[in-house]
Every structure is written in structure tokens, then in C-alpha cells.
ChimeraX commands (.cxc) that place a marker at each C-alpha (Angstrom):
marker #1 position 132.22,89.49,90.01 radius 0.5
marker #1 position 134.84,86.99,89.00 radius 0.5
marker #1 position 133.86,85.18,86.06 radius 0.5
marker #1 position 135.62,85.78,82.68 radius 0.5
marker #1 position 134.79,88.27,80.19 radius 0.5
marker #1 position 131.19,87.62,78.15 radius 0.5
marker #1 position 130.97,84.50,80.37 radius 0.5
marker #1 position 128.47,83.72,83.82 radius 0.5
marker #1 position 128.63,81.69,86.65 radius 0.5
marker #1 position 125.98,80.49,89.07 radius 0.5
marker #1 position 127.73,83.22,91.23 radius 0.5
marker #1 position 127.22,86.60,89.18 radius 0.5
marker #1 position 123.42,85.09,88.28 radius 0.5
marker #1 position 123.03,84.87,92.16 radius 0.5
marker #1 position 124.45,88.13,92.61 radius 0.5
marker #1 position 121.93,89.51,89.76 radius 0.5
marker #1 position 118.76,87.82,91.34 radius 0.5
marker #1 position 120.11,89.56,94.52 radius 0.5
marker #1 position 119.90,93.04,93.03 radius 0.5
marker #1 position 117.06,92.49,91.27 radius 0.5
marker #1 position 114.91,91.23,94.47 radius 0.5
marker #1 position 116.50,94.85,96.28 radius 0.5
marker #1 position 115.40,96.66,93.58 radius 0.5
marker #1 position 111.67,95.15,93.36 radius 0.5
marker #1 position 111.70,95.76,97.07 radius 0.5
marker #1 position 112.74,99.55,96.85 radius 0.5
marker #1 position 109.93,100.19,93.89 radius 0.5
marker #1 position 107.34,98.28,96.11 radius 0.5
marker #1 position 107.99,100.60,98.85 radius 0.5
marker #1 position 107.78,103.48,97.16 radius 0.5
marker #1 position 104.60,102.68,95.93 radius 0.5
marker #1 position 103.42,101.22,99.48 radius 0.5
marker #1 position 104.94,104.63,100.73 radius 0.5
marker #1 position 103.21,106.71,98.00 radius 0.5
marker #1 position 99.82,105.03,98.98 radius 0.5
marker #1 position 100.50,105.73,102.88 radius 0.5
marker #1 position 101.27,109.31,102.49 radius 0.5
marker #1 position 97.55,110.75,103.98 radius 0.5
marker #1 position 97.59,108.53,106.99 radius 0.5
marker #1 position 98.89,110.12,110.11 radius 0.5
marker #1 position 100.26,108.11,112.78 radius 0.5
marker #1 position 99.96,110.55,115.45 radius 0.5
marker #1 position 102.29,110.02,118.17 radius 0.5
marker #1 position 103.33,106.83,116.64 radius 0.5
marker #1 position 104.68,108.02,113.49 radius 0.5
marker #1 position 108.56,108.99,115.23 radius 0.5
marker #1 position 108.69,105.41,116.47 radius 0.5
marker #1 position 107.42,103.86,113.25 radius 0.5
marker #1 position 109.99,105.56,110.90 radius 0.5
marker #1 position 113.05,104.06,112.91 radius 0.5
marker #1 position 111.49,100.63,113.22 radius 0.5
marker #1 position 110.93,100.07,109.33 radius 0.5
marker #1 position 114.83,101.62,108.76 radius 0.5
marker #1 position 116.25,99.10,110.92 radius 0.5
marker #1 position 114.16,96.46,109.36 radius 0.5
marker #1 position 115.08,97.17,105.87 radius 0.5
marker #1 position 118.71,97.58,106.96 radius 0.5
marker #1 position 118.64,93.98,108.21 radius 0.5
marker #1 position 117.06,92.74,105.50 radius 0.5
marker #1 position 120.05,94.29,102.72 radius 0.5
marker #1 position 122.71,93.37,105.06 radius 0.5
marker #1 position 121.34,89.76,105.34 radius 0.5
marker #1 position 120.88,89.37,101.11 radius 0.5
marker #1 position 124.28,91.25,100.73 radius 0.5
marker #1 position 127.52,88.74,100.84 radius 0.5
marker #1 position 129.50,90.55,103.66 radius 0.5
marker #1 position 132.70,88.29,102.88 radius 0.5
marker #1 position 134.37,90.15,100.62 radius 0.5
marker link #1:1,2 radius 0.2
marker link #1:2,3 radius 0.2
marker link #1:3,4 radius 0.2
marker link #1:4,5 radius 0.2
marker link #1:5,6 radius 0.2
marker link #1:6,7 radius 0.2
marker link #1:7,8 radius 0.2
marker link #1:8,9 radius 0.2
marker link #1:9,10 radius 0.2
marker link #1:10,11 radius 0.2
marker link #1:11,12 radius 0.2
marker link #1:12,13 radius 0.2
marker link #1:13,14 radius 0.2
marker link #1:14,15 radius 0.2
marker link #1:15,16 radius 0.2
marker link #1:16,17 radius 0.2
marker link #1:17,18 radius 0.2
marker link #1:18,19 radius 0.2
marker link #1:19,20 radius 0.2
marker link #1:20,21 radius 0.2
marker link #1:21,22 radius 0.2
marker link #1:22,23 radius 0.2
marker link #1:23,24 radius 0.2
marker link #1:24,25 radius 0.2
marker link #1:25,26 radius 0.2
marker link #1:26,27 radius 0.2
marker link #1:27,28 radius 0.2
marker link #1:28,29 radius 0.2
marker link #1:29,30 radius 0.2
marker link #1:30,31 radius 0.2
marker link #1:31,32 radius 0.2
marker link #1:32,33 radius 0.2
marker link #1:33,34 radius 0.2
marker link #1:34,35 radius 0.2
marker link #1:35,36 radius 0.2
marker link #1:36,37 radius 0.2
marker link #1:37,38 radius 0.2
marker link #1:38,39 radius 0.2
marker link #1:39,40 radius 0.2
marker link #1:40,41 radius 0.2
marker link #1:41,42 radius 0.2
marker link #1:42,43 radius 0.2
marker link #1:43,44 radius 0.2
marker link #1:44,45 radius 0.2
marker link #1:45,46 radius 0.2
marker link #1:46,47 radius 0.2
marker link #1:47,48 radius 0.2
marker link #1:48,49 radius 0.2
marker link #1:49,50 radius 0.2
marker link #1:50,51 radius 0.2
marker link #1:51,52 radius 0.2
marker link #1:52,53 radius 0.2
marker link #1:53,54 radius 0.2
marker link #1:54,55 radius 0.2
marker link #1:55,56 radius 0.2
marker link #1:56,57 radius 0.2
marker link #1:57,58 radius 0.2
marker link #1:58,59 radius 0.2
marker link #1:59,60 radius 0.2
marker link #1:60,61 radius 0.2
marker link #1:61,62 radius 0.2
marker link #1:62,63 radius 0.2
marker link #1:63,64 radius 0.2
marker link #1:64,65 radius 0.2
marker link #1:65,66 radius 0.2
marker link #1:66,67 radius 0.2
marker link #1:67,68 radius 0.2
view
């Protein structure tokens, strides 16, 4: 992450926070998506599985630090 050994900067704490807020998001879904599982969307339900993907996908790729 580029600090030294046994030592943190406001970087890798950033970085941390970062995971941490992906991870909270992932278990929150899964227990959204756990909930959801007897409601049927009908028709709907192939358009509503791409739109949440792409969502989600924006969302990592706008908390991940693409300048590496």
C-alpha cells in the first residue's frame, strides 16, 4: 500500500475504509437479495438483473483508485 512495515498512513486507512464500505455493501445485498428471493418480477425480472450489475459496477469502479 506504500507505507513502511508496522506503520499507517492516511492512505492505507483510506484504502481500509474503502474495503470495508464494499464489503458492508456486498453483506447488505445479500441479505436484501435473500429477503427478495419469493418476489417475481415477471417480465421485468431480465431487465432488472442487468440494471442493478451495471449499477454496482459503477459504484466499485468509482470507490476503487483506478491510478495505479
Amino acid at each position: 500500500m506504500g507505507s513502511e512495515s508496522f506503520k499507517l498512513n492516511v492512505n492505507d486507512v483510506v484504502a481500509v475504509l474503502k474495503t470495508g464500505l464494499l464489503v458492508g455493501a456486498a453483506a447488505g445485498l445479500a441479505y436484501v437479495s435473500d429477503s427478495l428471493i419469493n418476489i417475481d418480477l415477471g417480465a421485468l425480472g431480465p431487465l432488472v438483473v442487468p440494471v442493478i450489475t451495471v449499477g454496482l459496477q459503477s459504484v466499485i469502479t468509482w470507490i476503487r483508485d483506478n491510478t495505479k
